[in-house]
C-alpha positions in Angstrom: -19.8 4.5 25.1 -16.9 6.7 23.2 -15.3 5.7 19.9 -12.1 5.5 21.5 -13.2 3.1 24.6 -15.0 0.9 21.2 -11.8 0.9 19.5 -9.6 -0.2 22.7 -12.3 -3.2 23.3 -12.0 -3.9 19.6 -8.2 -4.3 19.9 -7.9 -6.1 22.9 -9.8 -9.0 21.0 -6.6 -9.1 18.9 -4.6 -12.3 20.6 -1.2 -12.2 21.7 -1.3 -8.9 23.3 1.4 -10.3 26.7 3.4 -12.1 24.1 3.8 -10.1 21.2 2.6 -6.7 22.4 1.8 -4.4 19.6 3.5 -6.4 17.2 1.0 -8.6 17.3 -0.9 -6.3 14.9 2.3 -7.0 11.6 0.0 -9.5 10.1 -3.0 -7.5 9.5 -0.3 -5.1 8.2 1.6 -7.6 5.9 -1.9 -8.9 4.7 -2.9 -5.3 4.0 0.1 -4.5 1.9 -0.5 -7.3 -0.9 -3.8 -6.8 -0.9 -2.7 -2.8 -2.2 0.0 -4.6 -4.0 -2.6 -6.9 -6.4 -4.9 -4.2 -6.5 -2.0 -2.1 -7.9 -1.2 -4.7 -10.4 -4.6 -6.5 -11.7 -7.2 -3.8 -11.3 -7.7 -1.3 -14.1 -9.2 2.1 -13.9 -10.2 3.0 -17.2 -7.5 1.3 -19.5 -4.4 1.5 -17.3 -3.5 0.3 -14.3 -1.2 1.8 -11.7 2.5 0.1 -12.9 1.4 1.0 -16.4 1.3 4.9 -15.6 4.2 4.4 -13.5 6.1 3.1 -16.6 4.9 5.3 -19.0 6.0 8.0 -16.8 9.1 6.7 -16.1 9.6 6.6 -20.0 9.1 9.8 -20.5 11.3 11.3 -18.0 14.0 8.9 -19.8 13.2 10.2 -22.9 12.9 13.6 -21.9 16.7 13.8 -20.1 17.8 12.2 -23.2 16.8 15.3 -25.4 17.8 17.5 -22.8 21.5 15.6 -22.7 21.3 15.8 -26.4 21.2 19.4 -27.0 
């Protein structure tokens, strides 16, 4: 049997197919996207986690365009 033909069976076990169509897959989506979002927020690599870096960096392009205004 090829992947593809695995995957197909695999997804027609997904209910709601004549309903919804392939919107019937936005939960597993939804579900997906705050599981990335927590994992983001409460899980550290080394001593920082992602919104950490993300405001240090956006710090230092703040302080850096101040300087640059400055001069």
């Amino acid at each position: 049997m090829l992947v593809s033909e695995r995957v197909k069976r695999l997804l027609k076990l997904v209910p709601g197919e004549r309903r919804f169509g392939f919107y019937r897959f936005l939960p597993f989506f939804f579900v997906l996207g705050g599981a990335m979002e927590w994992f983001m927020i409460n899980v550290r690599i080394g001593k920082e986690t992602f919104y950490d870096v993300y405001r240090r960096k956006q710090s230092e392009r703040l302080y850096e365009a101040r300087m640059k205004k400055g001069e």
